[in-house]
VOTORZA-593014 format. One line per 2 residues: their letters; for each residue y, x, z of C-alpha. Coordinates in Angstrom, 3 decimals. Example, Ala and Ser with C-alpha at 12.3 -4.5 7.8 and 13.67 -1.06 7.14 Angstrom:
// residues 2
AS = -4.500 12.300 7.800 ~ -1.060 13.670 7.140
END
This chain:
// residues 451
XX = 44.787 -62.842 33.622 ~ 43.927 -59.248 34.360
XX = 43.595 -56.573 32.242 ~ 40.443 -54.794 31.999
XX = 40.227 -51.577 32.641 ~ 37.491 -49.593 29.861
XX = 34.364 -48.439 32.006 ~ 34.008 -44.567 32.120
XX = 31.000 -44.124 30.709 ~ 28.696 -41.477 32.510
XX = 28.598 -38.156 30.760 ~ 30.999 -39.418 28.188
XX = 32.030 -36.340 25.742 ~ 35.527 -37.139 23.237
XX = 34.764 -36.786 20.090 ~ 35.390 -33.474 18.443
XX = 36.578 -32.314 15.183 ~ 34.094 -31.866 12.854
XX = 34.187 -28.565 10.993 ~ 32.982 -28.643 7.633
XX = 31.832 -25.215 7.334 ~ 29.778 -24.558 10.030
XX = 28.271 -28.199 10.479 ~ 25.476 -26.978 7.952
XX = 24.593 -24.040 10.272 ~ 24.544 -25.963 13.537
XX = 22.261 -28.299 11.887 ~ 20.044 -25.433 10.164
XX = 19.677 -23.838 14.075 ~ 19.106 -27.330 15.343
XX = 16.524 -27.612 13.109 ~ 14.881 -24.119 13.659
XX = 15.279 -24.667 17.474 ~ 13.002 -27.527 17.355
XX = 10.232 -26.283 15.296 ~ 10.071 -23.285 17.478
XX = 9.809 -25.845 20.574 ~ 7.164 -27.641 18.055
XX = 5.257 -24.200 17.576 ~ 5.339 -23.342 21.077
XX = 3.266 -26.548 22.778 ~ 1.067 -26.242 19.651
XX = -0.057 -22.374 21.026 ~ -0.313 -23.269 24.532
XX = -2.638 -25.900 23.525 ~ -4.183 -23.907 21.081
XX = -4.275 -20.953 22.459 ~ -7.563 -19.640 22.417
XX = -8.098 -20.206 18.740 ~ -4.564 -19.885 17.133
XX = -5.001 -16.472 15.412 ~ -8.062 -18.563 13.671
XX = -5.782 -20.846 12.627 ~ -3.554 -18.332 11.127
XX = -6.754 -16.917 8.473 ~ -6.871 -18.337 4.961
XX = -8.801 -21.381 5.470 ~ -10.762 -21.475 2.226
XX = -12.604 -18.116 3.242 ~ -13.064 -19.159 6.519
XX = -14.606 -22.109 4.781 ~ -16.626 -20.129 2.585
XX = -18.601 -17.825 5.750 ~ -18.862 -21.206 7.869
XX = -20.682 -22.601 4.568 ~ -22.803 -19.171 3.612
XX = -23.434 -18.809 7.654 ~ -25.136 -22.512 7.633
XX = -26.853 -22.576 4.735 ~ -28.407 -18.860 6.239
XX = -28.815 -19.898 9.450 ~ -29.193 -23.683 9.420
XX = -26.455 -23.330 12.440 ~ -22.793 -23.490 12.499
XX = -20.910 -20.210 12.977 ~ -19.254 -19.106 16.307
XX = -15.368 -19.254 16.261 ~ -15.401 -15.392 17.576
XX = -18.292 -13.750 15.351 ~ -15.901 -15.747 12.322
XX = -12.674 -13.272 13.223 ~ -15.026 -10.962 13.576
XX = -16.061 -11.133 10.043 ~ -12.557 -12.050 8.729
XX = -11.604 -8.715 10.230 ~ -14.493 -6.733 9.189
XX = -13.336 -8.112 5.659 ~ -9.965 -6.806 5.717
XX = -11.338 -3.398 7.259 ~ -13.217 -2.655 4.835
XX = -10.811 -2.645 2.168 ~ -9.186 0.019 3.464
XX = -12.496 1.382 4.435 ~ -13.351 1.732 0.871
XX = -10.013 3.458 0.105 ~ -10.958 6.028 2.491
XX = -14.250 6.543 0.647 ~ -12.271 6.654 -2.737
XX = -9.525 9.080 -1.650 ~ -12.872 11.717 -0.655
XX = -14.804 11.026 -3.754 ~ -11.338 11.792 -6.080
XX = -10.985 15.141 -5.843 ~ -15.141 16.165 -6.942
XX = -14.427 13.461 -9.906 ~ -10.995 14.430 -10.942
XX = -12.219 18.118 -11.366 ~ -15.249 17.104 -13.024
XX = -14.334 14.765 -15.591 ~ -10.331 16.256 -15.785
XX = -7.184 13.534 -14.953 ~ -7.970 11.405 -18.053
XX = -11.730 11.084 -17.219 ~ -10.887 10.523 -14.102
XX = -8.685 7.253 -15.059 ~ -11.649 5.844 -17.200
XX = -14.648 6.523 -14.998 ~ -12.474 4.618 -12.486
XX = -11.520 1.943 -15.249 ~ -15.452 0.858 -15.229
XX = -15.958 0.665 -11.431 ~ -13.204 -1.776 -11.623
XX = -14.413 -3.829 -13.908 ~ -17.222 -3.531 -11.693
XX = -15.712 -4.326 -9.042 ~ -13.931 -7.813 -10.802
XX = -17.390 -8.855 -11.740 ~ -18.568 -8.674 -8.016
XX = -15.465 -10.807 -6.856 ~ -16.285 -12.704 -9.817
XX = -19.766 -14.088 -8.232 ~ -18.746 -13.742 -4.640
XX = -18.722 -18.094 -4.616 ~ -21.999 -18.195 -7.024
XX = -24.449 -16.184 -4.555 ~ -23.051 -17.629 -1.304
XX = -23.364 -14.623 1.516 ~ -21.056 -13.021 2.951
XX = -22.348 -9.584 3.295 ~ -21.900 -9.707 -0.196
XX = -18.322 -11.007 -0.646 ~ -17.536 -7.655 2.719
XX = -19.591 -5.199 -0.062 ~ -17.341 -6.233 -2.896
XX = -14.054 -5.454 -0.743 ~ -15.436 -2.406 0.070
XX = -16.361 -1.439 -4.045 ~ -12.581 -2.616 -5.086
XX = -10.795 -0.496 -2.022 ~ -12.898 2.537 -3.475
XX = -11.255 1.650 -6.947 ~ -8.123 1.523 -5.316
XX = -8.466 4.495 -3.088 ~ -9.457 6.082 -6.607
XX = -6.226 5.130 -8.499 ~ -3.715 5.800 -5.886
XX = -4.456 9.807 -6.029 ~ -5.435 9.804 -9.839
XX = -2.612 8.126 -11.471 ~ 0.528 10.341 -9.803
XX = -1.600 13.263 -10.560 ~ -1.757 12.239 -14.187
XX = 1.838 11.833 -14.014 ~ 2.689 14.905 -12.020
XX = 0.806 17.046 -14.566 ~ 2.425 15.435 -18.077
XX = 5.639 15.196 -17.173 ~ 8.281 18.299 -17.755
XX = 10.179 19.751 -14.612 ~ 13.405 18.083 -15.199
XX = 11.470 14.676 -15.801 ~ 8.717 15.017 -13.078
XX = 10.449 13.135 -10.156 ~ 11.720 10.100 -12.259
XX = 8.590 9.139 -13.845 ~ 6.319 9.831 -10.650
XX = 9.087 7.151 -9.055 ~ 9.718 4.773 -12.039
XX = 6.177 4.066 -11.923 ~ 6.621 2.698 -8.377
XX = 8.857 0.155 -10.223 ~ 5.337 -1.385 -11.908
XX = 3.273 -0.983 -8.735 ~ 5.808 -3.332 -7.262
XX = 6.167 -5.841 -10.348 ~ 1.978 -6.092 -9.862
XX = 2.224 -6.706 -6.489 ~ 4.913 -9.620 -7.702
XX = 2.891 -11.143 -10.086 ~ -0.124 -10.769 -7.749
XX = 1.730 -12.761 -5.025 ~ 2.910 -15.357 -7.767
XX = -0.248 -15.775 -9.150 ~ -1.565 -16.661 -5.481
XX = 0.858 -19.082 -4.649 ~ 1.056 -20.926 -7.683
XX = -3.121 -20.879 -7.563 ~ -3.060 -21.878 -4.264
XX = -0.795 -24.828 -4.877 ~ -3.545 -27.321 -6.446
XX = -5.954 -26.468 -4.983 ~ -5.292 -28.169 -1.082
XX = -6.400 -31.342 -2.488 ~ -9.939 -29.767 -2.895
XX = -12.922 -31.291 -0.202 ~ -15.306 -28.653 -1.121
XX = -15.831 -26.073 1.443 ~ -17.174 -23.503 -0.783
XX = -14.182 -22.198 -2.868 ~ -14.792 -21.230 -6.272
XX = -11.405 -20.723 -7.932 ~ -10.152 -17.926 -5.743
XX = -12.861 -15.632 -7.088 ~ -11.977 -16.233 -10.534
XX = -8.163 -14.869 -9.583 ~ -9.555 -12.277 -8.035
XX = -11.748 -10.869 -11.072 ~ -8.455 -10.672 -13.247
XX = -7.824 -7.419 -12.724 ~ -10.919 -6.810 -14.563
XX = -9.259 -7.648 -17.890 ~ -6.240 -4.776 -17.201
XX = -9.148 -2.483 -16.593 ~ -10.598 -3.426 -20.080
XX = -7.210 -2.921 -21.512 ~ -6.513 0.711 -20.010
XX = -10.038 1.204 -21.131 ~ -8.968 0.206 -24.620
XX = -5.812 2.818 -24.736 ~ -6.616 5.533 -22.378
XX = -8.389 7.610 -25.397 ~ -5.609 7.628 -27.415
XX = -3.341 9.237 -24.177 ~ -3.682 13.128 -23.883
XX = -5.590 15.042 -21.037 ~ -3.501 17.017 -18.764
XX = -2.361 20.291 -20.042 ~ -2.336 22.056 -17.157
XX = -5.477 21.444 -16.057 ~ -6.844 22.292 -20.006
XX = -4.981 25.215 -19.679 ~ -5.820 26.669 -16.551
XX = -9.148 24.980 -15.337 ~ -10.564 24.735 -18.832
XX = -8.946 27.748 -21.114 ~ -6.889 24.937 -23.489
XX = -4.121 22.603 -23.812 ~ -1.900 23.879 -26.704
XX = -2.569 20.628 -28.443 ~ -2.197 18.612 -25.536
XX = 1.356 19.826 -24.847 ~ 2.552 19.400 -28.047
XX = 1.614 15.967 -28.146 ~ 3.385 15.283 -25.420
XX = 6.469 17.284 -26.021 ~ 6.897 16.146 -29.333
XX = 6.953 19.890 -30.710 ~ 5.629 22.653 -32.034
XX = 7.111 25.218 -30.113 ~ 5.502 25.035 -26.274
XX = 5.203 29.020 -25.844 ~ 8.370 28.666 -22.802
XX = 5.844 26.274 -20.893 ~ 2.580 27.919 -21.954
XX = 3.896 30.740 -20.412 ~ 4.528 29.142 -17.129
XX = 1.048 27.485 -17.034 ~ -0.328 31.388 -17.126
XX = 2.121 32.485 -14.731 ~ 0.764 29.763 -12.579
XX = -3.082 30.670 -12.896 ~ -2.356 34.469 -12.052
XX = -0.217 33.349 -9.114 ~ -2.959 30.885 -7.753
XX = -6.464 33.561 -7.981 ~ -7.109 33.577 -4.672
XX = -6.765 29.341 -4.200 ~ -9.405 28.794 -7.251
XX = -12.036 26.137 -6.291 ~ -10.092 24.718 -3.134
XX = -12.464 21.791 -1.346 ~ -11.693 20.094 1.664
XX = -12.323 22.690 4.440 ~ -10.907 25.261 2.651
XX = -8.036 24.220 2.256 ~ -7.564 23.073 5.412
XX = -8.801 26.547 7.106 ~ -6.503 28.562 4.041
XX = -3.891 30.240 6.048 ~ -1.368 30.698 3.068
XX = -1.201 26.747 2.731 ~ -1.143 26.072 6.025
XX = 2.266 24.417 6.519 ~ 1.667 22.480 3.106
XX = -1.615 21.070 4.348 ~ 0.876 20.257 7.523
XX = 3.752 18.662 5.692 ~ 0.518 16.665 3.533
XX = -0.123 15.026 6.432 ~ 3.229 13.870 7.936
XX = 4.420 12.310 4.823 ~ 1.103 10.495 4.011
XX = 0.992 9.461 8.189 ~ 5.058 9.004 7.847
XX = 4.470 5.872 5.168 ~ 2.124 3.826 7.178
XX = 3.873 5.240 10.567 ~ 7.388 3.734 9.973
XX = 6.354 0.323 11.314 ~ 6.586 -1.167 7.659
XX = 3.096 -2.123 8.149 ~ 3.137 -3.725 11.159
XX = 6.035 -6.071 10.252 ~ 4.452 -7.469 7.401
XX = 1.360 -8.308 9.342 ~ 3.382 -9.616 12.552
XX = 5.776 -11.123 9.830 ~ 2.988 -14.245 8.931
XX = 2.739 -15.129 12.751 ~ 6.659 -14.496 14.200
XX = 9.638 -17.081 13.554 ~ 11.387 -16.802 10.786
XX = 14.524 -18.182 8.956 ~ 12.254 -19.559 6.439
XX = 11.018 -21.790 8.515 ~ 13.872 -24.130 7.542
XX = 13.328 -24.481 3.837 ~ 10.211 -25.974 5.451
XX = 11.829 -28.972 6.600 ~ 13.316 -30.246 3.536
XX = 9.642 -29.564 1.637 ~ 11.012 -26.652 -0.977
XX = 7.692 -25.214 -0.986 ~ 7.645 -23.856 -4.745
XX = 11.166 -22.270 -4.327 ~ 9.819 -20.668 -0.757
XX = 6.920 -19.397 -2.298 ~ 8.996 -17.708 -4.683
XX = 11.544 -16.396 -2.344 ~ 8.549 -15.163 0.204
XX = 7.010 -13.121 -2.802 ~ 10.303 -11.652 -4.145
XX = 11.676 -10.918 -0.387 ~ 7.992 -9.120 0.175
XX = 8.560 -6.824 -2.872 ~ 11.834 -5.995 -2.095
XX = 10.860 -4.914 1.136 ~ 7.965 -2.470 -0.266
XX = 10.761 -1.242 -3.421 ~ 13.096 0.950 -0.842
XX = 10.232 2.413 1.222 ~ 9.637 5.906 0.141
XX = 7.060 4.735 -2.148 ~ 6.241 7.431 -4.152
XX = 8.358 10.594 -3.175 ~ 5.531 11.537 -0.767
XX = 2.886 11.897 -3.641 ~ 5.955 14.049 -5.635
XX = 6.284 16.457 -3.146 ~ 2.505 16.507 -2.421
XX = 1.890 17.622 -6.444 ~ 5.180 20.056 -6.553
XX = 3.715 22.114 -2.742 ~ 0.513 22.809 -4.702
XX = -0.706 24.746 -7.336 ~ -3.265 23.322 -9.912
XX = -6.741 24.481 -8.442 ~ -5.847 23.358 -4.782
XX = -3.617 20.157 -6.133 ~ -6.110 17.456 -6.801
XX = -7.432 18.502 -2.859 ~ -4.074 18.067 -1.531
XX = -4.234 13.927 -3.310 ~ -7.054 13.746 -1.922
XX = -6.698 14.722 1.593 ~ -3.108 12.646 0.975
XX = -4.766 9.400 0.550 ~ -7.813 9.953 3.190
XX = -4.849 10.307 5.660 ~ -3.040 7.375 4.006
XX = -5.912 5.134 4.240 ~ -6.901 6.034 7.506
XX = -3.911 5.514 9.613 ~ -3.428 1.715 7.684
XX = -6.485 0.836 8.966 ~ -5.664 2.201 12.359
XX = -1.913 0.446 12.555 ~ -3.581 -2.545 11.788
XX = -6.316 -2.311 14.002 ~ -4.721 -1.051 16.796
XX = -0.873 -2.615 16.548 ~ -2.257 -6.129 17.259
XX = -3.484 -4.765 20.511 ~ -0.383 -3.338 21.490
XX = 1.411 -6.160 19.919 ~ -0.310 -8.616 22.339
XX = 0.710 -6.718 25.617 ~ 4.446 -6.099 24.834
XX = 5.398 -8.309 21.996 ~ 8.306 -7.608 19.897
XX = 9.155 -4.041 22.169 ~ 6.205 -2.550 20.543
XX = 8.491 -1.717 17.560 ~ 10.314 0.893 19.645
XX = 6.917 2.669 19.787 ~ 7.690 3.751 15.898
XX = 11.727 5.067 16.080 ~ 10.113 8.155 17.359
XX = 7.809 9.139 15.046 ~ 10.139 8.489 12.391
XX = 13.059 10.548 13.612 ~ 10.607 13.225 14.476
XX = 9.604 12.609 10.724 ~ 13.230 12.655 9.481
XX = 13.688 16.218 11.475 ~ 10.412 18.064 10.110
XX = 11.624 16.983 6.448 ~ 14.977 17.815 6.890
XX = 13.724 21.596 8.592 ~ 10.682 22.126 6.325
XX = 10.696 20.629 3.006 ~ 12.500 22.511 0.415
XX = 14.695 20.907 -2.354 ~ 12.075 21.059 -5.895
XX = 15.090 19.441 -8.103 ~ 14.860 21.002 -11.358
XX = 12.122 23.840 -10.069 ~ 8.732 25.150 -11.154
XX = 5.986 24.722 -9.103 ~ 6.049 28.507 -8.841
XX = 9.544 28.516 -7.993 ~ 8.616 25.662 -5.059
XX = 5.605 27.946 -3.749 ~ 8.162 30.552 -3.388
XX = 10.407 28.995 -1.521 ~ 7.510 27.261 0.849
XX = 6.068 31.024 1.540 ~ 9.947 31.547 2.445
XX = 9.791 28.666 5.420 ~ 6.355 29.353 6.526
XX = 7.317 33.216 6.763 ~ 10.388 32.439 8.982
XX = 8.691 30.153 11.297 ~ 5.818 32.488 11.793
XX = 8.080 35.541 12.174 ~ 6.300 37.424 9.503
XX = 7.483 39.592 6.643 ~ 8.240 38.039 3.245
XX = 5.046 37.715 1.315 ~ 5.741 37.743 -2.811
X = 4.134 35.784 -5.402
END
């Protein structure tokens, strides 16, 4: 009998050795390569409303339920982003507003006042998010974004200035950027906080949501607290000493001595040096020839943060394809909630966080300084609402290449601080002013000027 001859199967592939180390990664890519296919059909077919899909469902709940119960109608998809965006606008909207109304309040009521006016419009502001699900409208719930962006806009400029004006010369630049460190943890717990809240709450039918409002009016008990301890804290000395004739006291507290007559000195040094900047507003300062380039370099920094595309990528970041998108699959959803919030703050801890708001208090004197936060912030404020307004345009027409549009401005960035700014390690404001005067004299070919 004959032997038979194996068939050659059709597209038949030997077997190959199987390599234990990368096996996990092919599968991981496998993996990734399908829910990317997966994602793909699911925007062609969902094209039109897709960036919907992409809002937090519970508020989108919440004006679809306050719009009907208004209008006895349900709510178009369109005017819904509409709102959603006005929402998020007007946060920064309201930090706009706050950055303009901190420099008439700060001068007013002096650093410390400053910090506890502010204290009570934030525990204003909690009680508002507080009762955002109680009174059902959401003109209301847009109002009380606005009110807490003002708080924010408020605290951004007031507590570095605090800091700028307590802390010695040799100390100045480390606590200004140590308290980064606990702007960052808050922004941790914040993100913890909404992801464990979040996390019971997807069982829930009812399309009014009245937990999230209750998270959101936490804050109000830190306000309490700072409320609680501010009086004990002392005001600023400088701005006793030289906008209101005292401090002695103050600086002694905070030096832990008697003998403050080296610094006192300094402070005086400082208000004889800055008589013809007393009483700086807005305009003034801005139309002041002798702090022109400072006004200049305000500006560029403040624009520099929100200009280095760090912005963009965390919005874009929700929507684009991501490694994480893996951990998906095998339904680690606690443990990628943690490692989305930790990843997040680690990408805001190395931006330059706050060495823009050092330099901003060490190019200014003390009359003209609270001004320079102020118009520091306004800018701040208003080109994060314009990257995020704007980007998403841009974003749409030429995708991922619209990240080239920022390389630019941050090299030309790089070059102005590397050409302008002058090291302040270790120096007196005076000392700084003297060596800014020393730039702006050699770029504007004009004879030393003393001070």
């Amino acid at each position: 009998m004959a032997s038979r001859r194996p068939t050659k199967q059709k597209n038949y592939r030997p077997p190959q050795p199987r390599n234990l180390t990368t096996q996990p990664i092919i599968h991981a890519s496998r993996l990734i390569q399908q829910k990317e296919k997966k994602n793909k059909v699911l925007i062609r077919e969902r094209g039109r409303i897709a960036f919907i899909q992409l809002l937090p469902v519970r508020r989108l709940n919440f004006y679809n339920t306050t719009y009907h119960l208004k209008n006895s109608v349900g709510i178009d998809k369109g005017f819904l982003t509409i709102l959603y965006s006005l929402t998020l606008a007007m946060f920064s909207m309201g930090g706009l507003i706050g950055s303009l109304l901190f420099s008439p309040i700060v001068d007013k009521f002096g650093r410390k006042g400053a910090l506890m006016l502010n204290n009570f419009l934030s525990m204003g502001s909690s009680v508002l998010m507080g009762l955002s699900a109680t009174i059902r409208a959401y003109e209301y719930t847009i109002f009380s974004r606005m009110v807490n962006g003002i708080c924010t806009g408020i605290f951004a400029c007031a507590v570095p200035l605090y800091l700028a004006e307590v802390s010695p010369k040799n100390l100045r630049g480390g606590i200004m950027t140590v308290s980064r460190i606990f702007v960052v943890v808050g922004i941790l717990v914040a993100l913890w906080f909404g992801a464990g809240w979040r996390r019971p709450l997807r069982s829930h039918v009812s399309p009014v949501c009245t937990e999230w409002p209750i998270l959101l009016s936490i804050p109000g008990g830190m306000a309490l607290f700072q409320v609680l301890i501010l009086p004990f804290f002392p005001e600023s000395p400088r701005f006793l000493l030289i906008q209101k004739r005292k401090g002695r006291e103050s600086l002694q507290m905070l030096r832990c001595q008697l003998n403050v007559d080296q610094e006192i000195e300094e402070l005086y040094q400082e208000d004889q040096a800055e008589k013809a900047e007393k009483v700086m507003s807005g305009m003034k300062i801005i139309c002041y020839r002798g702090l022109r380039w400072q006004v200049v370099s305000v500006i560029i920094l403040m624009s520099g943060q929100q200009l280095s595309g760090f912005s963009a990528v965390r919005a874009t970041s929700l929507v684009q394809p991501h490694v994480g998108h893996c951990v998906q699959f095998w339904s680690l959803q606690f443990y990628k909630d943690i490692f989305v919030c930790v990843r997040k703050t680690q990408a805001l801890s190395p931006r330059s966080g706050a060495v823009p708001q050092v330099i901003i208090a060490e190019l200014f004197l003390q009359s003209s300084r609270s001004t320079a936060f102020s118009l520091g912030g306004f800018m701040y404020w208003l080109i994060s609402l314009l990257t995020g307004v704007i980007f998403r345009q841009v974003e749409s027409k030429i995708g991922s290449y619209s990240f080239l549009l920022f390389w630019p401005l941050c090299f030309g960035i790089f070059f102005y601080i590397f050409k302008i700014i002058p090291e302040t390690k270790g120096k007196t404001f005076l000392d700084i002013r003297r060596l800014m005067n020393l730039v702006a004299d050699s770029l504007s070919s004009l004879p030393p000027r003393s001070i």
